[in-house]
C-alpha positions as CSV (number, residue, x, y, z in Angstrom):
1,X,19.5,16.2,27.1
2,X,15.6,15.7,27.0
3,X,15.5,13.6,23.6
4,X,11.9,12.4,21.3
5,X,12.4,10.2,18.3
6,X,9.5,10.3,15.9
7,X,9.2,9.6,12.5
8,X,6.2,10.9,10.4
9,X,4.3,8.8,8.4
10,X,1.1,9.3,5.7
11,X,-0.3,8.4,1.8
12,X,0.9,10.1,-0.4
13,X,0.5,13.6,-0.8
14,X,-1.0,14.4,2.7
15,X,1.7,16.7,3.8
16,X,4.0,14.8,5.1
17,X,7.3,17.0,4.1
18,X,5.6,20.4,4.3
19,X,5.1,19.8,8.1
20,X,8.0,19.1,8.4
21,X,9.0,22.1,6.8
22,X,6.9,23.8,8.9
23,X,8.8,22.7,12.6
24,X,12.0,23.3,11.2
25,X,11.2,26.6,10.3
26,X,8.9,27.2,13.5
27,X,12.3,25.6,15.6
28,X,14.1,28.1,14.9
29,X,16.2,25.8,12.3
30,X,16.8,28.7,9.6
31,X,17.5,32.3,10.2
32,X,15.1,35.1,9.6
33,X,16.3,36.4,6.7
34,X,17.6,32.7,5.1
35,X,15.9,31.9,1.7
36,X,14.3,28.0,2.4
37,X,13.2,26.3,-0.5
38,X,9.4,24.2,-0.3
39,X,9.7,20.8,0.8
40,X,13.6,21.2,1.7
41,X,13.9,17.4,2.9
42,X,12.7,16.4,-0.8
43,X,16.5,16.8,-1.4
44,X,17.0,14.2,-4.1
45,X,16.5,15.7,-7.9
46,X,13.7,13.4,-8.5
47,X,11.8,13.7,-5.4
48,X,11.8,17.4,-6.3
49,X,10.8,16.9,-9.9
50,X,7.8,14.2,-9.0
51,X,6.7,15.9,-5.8
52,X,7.5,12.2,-4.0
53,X,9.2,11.3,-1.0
54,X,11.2,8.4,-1.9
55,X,14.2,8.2,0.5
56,X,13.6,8.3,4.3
57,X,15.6,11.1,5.0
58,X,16.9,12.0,9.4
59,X,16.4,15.6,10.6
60,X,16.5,17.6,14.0
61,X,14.9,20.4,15.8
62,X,14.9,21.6,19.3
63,X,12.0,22.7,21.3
64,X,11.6,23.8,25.0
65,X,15.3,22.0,25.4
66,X,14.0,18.7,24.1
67,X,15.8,17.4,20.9
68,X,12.7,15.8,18.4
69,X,14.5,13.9,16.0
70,X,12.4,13.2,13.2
71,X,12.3,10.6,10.2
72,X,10.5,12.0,7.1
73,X,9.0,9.0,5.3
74,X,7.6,8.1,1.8
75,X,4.1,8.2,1.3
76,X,3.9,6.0,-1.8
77,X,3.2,2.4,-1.5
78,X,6.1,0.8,-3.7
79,X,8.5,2.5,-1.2
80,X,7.0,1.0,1.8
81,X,10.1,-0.8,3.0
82,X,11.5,2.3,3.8
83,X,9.0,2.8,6.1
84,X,9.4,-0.6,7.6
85,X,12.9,-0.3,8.4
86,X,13.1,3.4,9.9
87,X,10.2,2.7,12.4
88,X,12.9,0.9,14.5
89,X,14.5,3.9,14.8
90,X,11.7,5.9,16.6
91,X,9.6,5.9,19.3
92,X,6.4,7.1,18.2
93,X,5.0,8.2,14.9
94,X,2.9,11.0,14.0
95,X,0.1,9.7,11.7
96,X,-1.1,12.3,9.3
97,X,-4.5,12.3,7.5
98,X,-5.9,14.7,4.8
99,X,-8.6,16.5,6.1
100,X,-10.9,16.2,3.2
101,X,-9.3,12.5,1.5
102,X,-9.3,10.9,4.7
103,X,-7.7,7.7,5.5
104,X,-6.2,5.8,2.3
105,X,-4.8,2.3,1.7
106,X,-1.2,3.4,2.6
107,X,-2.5,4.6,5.5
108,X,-3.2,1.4,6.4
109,X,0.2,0.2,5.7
110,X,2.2,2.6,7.6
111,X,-0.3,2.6,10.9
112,X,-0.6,-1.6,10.9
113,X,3.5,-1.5,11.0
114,X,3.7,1.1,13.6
115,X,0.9,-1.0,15.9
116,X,2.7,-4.1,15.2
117,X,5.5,-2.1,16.9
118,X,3.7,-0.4,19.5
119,X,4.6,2.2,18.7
120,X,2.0,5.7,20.3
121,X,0.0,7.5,17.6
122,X,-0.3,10.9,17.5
123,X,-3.4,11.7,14.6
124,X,-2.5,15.2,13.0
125,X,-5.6,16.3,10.2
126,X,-3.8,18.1,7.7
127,X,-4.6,20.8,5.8
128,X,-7.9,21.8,7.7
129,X,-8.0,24.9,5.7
130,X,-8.8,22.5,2.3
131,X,-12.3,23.2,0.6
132,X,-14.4,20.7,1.5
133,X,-12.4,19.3,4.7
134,X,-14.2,17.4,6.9
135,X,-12.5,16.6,10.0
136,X,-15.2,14.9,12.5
137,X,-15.6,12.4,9.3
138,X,-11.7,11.7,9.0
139,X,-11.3,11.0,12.9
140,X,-14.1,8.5,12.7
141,X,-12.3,6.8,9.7
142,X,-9.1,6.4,11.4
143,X,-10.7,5.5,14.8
144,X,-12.8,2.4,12.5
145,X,-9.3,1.8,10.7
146,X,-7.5,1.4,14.2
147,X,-10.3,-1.0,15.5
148,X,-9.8,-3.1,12.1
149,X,-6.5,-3.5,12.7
150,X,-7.2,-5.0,16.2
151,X,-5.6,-2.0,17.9
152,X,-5.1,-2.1,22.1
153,X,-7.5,0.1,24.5
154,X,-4.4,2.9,24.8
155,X,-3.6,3.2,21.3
156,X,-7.2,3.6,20.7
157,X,-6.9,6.7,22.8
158,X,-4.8,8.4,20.1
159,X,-4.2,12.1,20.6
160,X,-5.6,14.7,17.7
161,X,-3.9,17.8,16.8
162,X,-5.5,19.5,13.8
163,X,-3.3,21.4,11.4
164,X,-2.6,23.5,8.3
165,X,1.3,22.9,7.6
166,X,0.8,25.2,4.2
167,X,0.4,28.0,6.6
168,X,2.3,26.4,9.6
169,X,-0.7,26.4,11.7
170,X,-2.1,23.7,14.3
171,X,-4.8,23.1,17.0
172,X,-6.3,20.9,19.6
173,X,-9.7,22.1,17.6
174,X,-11.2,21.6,14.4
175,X,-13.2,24.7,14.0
176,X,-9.9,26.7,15.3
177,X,-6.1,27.1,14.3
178,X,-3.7,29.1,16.5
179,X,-1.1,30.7,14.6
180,X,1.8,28.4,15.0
181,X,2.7,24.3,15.3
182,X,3.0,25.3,19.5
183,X,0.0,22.3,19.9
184,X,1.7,19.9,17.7
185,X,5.1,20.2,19.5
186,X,4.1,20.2,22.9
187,X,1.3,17.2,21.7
188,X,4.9,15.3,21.0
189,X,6.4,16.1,24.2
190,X,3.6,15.1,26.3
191,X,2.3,12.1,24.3
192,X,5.9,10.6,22.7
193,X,7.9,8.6,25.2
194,X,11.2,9.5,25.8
195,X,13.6,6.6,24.8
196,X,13.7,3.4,26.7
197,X,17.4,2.3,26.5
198,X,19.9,2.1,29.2
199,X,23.1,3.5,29.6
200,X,24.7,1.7,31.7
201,X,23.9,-1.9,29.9
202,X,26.2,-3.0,27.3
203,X,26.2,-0.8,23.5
204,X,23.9,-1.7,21.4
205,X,22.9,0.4,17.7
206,X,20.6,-0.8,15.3
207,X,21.6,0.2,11.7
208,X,18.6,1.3,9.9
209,X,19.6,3.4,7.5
210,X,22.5,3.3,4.6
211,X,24.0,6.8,3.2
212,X,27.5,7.0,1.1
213,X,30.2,10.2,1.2
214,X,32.5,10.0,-1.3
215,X,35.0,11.1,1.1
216,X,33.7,9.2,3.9
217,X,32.6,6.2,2.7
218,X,29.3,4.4,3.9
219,X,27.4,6.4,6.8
220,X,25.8,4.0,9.1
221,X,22.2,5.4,10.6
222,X,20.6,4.5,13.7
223,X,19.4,4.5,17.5
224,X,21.4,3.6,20.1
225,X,19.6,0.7,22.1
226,X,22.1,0.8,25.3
227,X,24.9,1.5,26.1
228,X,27.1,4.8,24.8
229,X,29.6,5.2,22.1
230,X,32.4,7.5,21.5
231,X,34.7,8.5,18.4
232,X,37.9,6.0,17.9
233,X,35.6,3.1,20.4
234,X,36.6,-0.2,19.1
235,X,33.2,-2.0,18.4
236,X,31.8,-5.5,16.9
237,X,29.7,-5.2,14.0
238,X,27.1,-8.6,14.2
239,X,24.2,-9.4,11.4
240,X,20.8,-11.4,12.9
241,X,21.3,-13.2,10.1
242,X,24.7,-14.1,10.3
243,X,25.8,-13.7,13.8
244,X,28.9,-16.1,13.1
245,X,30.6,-13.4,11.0
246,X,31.4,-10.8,13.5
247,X,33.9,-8.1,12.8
248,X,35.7,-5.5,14.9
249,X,35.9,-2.0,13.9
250,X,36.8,1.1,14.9
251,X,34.8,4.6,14.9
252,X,36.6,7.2,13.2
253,X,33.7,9.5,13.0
254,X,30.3,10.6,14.9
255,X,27.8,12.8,14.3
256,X,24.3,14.1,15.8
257,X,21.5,15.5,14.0
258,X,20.9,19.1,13.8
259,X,18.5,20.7,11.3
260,X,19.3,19.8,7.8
261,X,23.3,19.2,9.1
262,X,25.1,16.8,11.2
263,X,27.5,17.7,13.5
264,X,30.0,15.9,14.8
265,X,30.5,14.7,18.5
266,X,32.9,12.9,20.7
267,X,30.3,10.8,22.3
268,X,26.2,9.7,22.3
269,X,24.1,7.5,24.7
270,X,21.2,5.5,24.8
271,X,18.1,6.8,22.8
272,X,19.9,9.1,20.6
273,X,19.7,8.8,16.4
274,X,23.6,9.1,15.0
275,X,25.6,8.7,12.3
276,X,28.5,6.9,11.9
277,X,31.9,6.6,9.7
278,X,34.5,4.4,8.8
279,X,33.2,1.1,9.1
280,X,33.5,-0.4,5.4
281,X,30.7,-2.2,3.9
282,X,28.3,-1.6,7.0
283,X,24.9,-2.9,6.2
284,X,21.0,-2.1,6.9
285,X,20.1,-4.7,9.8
286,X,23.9,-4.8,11.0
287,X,24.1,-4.7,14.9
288,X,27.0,-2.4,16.7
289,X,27.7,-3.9,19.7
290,X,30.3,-3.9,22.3
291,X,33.5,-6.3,21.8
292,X,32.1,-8.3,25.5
293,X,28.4,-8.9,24.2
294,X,27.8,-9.0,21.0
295,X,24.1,-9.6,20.4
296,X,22.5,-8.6,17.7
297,X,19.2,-6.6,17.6
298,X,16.2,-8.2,15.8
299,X,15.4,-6.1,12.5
300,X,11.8,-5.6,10.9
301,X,10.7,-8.6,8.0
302,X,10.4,-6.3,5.4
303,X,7.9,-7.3,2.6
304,X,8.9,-9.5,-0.5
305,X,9.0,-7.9,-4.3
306,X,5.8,-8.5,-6.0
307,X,7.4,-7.4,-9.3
308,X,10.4,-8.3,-11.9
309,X,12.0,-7.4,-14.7
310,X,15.4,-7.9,-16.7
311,X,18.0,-5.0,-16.7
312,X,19.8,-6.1,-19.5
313,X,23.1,-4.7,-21.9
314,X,21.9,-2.5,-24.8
315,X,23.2,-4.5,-28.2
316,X,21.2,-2.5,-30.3
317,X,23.0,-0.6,-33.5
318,X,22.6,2.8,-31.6
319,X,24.1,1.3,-28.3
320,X,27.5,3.2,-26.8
321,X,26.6,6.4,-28.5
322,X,25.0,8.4,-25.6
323,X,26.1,6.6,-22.8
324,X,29.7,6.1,-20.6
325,X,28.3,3.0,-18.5
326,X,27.4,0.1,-20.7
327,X,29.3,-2.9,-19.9
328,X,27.2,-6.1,-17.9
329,X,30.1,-5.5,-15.5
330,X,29.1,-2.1,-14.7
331,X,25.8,-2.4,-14.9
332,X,25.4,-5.7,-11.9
333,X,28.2,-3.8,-9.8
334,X,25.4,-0.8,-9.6
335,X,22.6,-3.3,-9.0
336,X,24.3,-5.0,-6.0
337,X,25.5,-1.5,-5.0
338,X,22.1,-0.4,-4.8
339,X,20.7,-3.4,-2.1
340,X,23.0,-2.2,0.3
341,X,20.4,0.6,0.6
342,X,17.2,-0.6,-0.7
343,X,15.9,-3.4,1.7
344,X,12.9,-4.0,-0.7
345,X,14.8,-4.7,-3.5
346,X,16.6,-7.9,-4.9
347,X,19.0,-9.0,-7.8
348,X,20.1,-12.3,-9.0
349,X,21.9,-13.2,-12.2
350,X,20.6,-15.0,-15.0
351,X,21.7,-17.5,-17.3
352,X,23.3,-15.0,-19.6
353,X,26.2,-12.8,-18.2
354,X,24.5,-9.8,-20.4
355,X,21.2,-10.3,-17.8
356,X,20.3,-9.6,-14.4
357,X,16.9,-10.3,-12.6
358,X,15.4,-7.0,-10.6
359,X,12.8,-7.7,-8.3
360,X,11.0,-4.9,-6.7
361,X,7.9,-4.0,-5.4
362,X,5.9,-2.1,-8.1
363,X,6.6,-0.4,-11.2
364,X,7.3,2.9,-9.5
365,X,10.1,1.2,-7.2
366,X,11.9,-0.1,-10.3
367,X,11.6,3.1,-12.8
368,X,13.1,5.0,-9.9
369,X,16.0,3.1,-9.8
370,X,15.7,2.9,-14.3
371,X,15.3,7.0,-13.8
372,X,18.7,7.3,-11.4
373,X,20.5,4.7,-13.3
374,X,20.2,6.4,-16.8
375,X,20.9,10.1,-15.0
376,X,24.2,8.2,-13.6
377,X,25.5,7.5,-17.7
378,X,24.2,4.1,-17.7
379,X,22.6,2.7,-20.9
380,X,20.9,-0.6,-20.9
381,X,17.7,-2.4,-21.7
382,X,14.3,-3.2,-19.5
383,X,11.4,-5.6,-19.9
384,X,8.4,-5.8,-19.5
385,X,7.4,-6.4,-15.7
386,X,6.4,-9.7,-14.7
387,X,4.7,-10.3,-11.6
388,X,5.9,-13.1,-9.0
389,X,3.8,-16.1,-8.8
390,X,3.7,-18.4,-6.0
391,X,1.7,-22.0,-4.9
392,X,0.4,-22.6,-1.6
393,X,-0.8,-26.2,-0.6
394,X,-1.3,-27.0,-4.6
395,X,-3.1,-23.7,-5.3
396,X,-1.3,-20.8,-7.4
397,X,-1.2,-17.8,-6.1
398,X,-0.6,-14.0,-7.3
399,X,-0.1,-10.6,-5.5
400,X,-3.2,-8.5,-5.3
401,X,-3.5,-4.6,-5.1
402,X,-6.6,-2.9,-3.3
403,X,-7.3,0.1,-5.6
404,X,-8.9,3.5,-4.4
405,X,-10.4,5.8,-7.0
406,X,-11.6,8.5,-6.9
407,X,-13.4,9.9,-10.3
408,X,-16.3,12.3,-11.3
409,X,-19.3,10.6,-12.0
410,X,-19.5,10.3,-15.3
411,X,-16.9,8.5,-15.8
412,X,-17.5,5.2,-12.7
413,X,-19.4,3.4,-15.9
414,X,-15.7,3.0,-17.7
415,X,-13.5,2.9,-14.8
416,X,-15.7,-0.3,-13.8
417,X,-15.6,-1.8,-17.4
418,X,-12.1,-1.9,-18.1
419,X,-11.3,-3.0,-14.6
420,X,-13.8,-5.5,-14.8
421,X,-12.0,-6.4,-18.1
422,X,-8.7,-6.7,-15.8
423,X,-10.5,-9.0,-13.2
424,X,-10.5,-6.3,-10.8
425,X,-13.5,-7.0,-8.3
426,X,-15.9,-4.0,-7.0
427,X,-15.9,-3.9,-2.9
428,X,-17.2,-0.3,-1.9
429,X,-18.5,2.1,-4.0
430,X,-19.7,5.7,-1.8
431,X,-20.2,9.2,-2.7
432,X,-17.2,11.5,-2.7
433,X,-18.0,15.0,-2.4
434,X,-20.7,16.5,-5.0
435,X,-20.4,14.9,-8.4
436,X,-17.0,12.9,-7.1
437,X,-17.4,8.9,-6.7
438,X,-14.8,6.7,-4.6
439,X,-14.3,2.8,-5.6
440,X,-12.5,0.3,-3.9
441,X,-11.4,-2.6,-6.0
442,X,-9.3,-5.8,-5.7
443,X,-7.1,-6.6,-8.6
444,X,-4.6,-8.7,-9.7
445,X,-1.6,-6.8,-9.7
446,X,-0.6,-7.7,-13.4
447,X,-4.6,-6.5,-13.9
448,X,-2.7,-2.8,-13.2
449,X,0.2,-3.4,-15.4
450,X,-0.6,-0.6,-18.8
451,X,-3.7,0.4,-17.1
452,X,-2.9,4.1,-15.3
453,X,-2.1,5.8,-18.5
454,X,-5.6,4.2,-20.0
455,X,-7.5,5.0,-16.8
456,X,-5.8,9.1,-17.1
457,X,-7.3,9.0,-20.4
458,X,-10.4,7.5,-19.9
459,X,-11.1,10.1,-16.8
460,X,-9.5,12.7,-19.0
461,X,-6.8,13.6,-16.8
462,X,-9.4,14.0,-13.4
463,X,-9.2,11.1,-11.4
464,X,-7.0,9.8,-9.2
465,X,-6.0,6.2,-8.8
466,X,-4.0,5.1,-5.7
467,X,-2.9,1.3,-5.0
468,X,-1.2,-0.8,-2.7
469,X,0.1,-4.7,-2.2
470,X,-2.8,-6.7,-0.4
471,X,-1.4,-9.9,0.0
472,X,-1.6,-13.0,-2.0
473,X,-4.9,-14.4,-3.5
474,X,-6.2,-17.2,-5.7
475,X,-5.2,-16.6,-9.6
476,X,-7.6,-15.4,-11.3
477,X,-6.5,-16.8,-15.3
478,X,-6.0,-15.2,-18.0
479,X,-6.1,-11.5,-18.6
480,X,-6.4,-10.2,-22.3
481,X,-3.1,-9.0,-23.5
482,X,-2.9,-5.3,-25.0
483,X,-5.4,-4.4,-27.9
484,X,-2.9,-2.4,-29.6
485,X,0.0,-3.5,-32.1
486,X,3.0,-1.9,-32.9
487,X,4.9,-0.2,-36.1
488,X,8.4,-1.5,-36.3
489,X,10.7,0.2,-38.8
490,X,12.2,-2.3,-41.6
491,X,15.2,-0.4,-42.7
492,X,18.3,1.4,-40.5
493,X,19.0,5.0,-41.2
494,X,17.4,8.5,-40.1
495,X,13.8,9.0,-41.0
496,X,12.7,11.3,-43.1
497,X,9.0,13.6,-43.5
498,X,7.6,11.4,-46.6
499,X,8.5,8.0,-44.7
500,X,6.6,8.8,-42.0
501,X,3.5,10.6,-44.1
502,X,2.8,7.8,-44.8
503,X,3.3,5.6,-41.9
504,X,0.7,7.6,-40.0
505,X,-2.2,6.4,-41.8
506,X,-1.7,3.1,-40.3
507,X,-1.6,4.6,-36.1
508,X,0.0,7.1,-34.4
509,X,3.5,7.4,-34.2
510,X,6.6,7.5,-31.6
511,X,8.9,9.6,-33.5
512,X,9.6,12.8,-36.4
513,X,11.9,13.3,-38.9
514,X,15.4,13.1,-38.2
515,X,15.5,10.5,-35.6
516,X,17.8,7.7,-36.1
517,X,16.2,4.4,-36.6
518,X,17.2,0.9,-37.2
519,X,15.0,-2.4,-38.0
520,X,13.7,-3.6,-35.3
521,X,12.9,-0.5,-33.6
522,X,9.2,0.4,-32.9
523,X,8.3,4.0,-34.4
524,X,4.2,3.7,-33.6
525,X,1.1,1.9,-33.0
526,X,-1.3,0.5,-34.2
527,X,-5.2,0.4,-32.7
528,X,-6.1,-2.7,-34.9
529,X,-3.8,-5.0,-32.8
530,X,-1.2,-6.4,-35.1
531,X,2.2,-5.5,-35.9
532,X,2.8,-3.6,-39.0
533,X,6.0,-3.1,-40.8
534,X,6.7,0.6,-41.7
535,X,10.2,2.3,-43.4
536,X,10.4,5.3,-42.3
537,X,13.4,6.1,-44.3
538,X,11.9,6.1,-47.4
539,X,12.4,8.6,-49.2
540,X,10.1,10.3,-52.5
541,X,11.1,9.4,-55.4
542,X,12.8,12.1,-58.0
543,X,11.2,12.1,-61.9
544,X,11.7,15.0,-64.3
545,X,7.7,15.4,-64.2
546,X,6.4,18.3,-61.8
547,X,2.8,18.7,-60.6
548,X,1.5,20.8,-58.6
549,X,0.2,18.2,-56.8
550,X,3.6,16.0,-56.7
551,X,5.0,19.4,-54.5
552,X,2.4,19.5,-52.3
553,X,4.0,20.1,-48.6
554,X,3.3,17.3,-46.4
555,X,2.4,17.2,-42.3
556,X,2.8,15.1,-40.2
557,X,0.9,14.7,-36.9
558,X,2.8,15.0,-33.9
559,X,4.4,11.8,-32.4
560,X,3.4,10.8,-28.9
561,X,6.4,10.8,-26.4
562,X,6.6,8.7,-24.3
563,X,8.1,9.1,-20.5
564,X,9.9,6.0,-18.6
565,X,6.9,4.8,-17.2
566,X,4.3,5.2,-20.5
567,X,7.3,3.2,-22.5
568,X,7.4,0.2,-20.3
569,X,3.5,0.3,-19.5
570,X,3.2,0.3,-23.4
571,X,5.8,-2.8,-24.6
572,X,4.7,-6.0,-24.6
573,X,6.6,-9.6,-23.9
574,X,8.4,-9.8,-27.4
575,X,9.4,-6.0,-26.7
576,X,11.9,-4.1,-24.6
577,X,12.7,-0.3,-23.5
578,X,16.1,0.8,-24.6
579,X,17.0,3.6,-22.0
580,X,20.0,5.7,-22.0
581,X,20.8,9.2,-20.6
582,X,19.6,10.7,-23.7
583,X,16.8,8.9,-25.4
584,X,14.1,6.3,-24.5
585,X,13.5,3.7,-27.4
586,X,11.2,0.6,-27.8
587,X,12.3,-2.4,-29.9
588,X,11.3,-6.0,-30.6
589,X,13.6,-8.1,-28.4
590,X,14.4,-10.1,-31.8
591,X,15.2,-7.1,-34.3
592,X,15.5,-9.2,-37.5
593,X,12.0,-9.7,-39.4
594,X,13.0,-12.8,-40.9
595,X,14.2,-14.4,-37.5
596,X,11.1,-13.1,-35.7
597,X,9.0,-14.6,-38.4
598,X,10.7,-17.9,-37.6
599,X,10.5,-17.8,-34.1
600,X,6.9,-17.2,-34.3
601,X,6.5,-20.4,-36.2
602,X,8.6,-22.4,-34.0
603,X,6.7,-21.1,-31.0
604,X,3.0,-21.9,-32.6
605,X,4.6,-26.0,-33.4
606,X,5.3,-25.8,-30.1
């Protein structure tokens, strides 16, 4: 069978997963009369809920008897080594670009891995039909990003296919759209190579991808290289990295793409995408090869975390209450459960057996994992992220971010200030649309830490901020800490209406009456940067005098709540998130006035 292996791959937010939508649909994937829900690959509860891809995720369609299997990617930056690894997988890669946005930094990212590949382009320019679009501009963009990123004379020559995959629509044209994705599909067939491996040479299969069954076990994902394999084969599994520790293994299950399934087969040859059973603890990078040669394939460098923070056990006086995972032993065996899929991320133990190290890399990447964790039962405690240092030839060095944003007009002055503030560095500044501005900025990464809720505020909710890792640069010292403080509750116990009356007067506040509280715990803020001790449990006291004015009813303003992201964007070193499947809580690390007192003493000897 006729087979093309592409994998699809964009910024965020460019369409990515409605196109894809759109061929399965146009494929004849679904019956006419099936309900399909919007952006069906988005299959993960969070993915759904954020409108993010975050998991590359395999599908199949067939057109004019040729089998396209397709790799739906992320879009988001901090995700990026998911695009890294499935790009062995594929063949070819269809690059999509917003019609009106244009090319962004992830853009970038995703087309300088596939060129590094050489892998073919095919350029889609989504949603045409946008107000505004402006697809001769957009072409230019990615023809000047492809020269930038030293691209050869044929992958200059990058097919175009303009589309709409809202209203599954596509065209060789920009001023026309036919009423169906017919040009992008037979753009793939013509453009994509079919598969280069060989079927007669010994079996080779990259792993590239990790999913679990629980009744299965790991499912091992990947292209077969050469060879063919069959159900009940006996093969060699072989790492790159540690090709002395082979081990032989036997198929017990196989199975093809088709649609949103898999189906299982008997057998599958060079070039196809498969799944495969019963091969315990099976790993991303693993080689399967056949019992004679085993040689392993070479697997993609994926990029190093840029970020950390401590995932610790939750020994606060509330902990155990709400959730049913909280031991350090459960907590590290999901950790190191969770590398066996996640190539970006990495774990090592710390000093205390209560503590484990997460690097990751960006705050999105890890408050994924916080988010999925705390939805699994787990309760436990975060920092605050830390950013990962490093020293080249004598110099120290940090991870930088190149920032895109796009704002009203109005607001450039402030977006400039408080970046400036954060030692961000202006490097294009053009017009974007009427009244719209787009700046380019290089920052410090720890410069962005605590800065996107501020910068939603400060646009009021308008602009859009987009980031991603640009290397290491020079660091660029010291970056003023938050210019907030924080109101930390004195006494344990629930708190009550005329505690909190007034505790407002001195910020705003994190929680109303009712909530259980214990010392330590942070309840508010402050704006005039200094911690504040507040007891919230305290209650009016009772005299056999009435007033009118003693009875006076008493409101309260309503508390800020904060998500996952806002809580650890908000805490500061001495501070930690307390997350579990219930509630989201802030605390001083050290809950004990006295002994925080004396440990700021002992730190300003020091």
């Amino acid at each position: 069978m006729n087979i093309r292996n592409i994998a699809i791959i964009a910024h965020v937010d460019h369409g990515k997963t409605t196109l894809v939508d759109e061929m399965l649909k146009q494929s004849g994937t679904f019956r006419e009369n099936q309900a399909v829900a919007e952006r069906v690959m988005d299959s993960n509860a969070l993915e759904r809920e954020r409108g993010i891809t975050i998991l590359s995720k395999n599908t199949a369609v067939t057109y004019n008897d040729t089998k396209i299997n397709i790799v739906d990617t992320p879009g988001h930056a901090d995700f990026g080594g998911e695009v890294e690894r499935v790009l062995k997988m594929v063949d070819g890669v269809i690059l999509i670009v917003d019609a009106f946005e244009g090319a962004m930094p992830q853009t970038r990212f995703v087309l300088k891995n596939a060129l590094e590949l050489n892998l073919p382009v095919i350029l889609c320019v989504n949603k045409i039909d946008r107000p505004g679009a402006r697809p001769e501009e957009v072409v230019d963009e990615v023809l000047d990003l492809f020269i930038s990123l030293e691209a050869t004379d044929d992958q200059i020559e990058f097919p175009i296919v303009y589309a709409s995959a809202k209203n599954g629509t596509s065209s060789l044209e920009p001023n026309t759209q036919n009423d169906s994705m017919k040009d992008l599909f037979d753009t793939i067939l013509k453009h994509i190579p079919a598969p280069s491996g060989d079927i007669e040479n010994s079996l080779q299969m990259l792993i590239s991808t990790i999913d679990y069954n629980s009744y299965v076990g790991r499912i091992g994902i990947g292209k077969i290289s050469h060879g063919t394999i069959a159900k009940g084969q006996e093969v060699i599994i072989v790492n790159k990295d540690h090709e002395d520790l082979k081990k032989k293994v036997r198929i017990t299950k196989l199975m093809s793409f088709d649609g949103l399934g898999r189906v299982e087969v008997e057998s599958a040859n060079a070039g196809e995408i498969i799944a495969l059973s019963g091969i315990e603890n099976i790993t991303i990078g693993d080689t399967i090869c056949d019992p004679n040669k085993p040689e392993a394939l070479d697997f993609v460098t994926i990029s190093e975390p840029t970020l950390s923070m401590v995932f610790s056990v939750n020994n606060g006086p509330l902990a155990g209450r709400e959730g049913s995972l909280v031991t350090s032993r459960q907590i590290r065996e999901r950790l190191y459960r969770q590398l066996q899929t996640d190539v970006s991320l990495k774990v090592e133990d710390t000093d205390s057996t209560d503590a484990f190290k997460v690097f990751g890399r960006g705050e999105l990447h890890l408050t994924i994992l916080i988010e999925t964790m705390r939805r699994e039962g787990f309760e436990f405690m975060v920092s605050k992220p830390e950013v990962l240092f490093k020293r080249e030839n004598g110099k120290l060095l940090e991870p930088m971010e190149k920032v895109t944003i796009d704002v009203a007009d109005e607001y450039t002055g402030s977006v400039i200030e408080k970046l400036g503030i954060r030692k961000g560095e202006l490097i294009n500044m053009l017009p974007y649309g009427i009244g719209h501005t787009r700046m380019e900025f290089s920052i410090p990464t720890r410069g962005l830490i605590g800065y996107r809720s501020k910068f939603m505020t400060d646009t009021k909710g308008t602009g859009i901020m987009n980031s991603i890792f640009d290397g290491y640069g020079r660091q660029k010292g010291e970056i003023p800490h938050r210019t907030f403080g924080s109101l930390i509750a004195t006494e344990s116990g629930v708190s009550v209406t005329y505690g909190l009356y007034n505790a407002q007067d001195r910020g705003q506040l994190f929680i109303g009456p009712g909530v259980d509280v214990y010392e330590g715990m942070i309840i508010g803020m402050n704006p005039k940067g200094q911690d504040i001790d507040i007891n919230p449990c305290k209650r009016k006291q009772l005299t056999s005098i009435r007033s009118t004015s003693s009875d006076e009813k008493l409101f309260l303003t309503p508390p800020i709540i904060f998500s996952l992201e806002e809580a650890i964007e908000f805490i500061d070193d001495d501070e930690l998130v307390e997350i579990t499947p219930k509630s989201i809580r802030i605390r001083k690390k050290i809950l004990s006035k006295t002994l925080r007192v004396k440990d700021m003493n002992r730190k300003k000897r020091i």
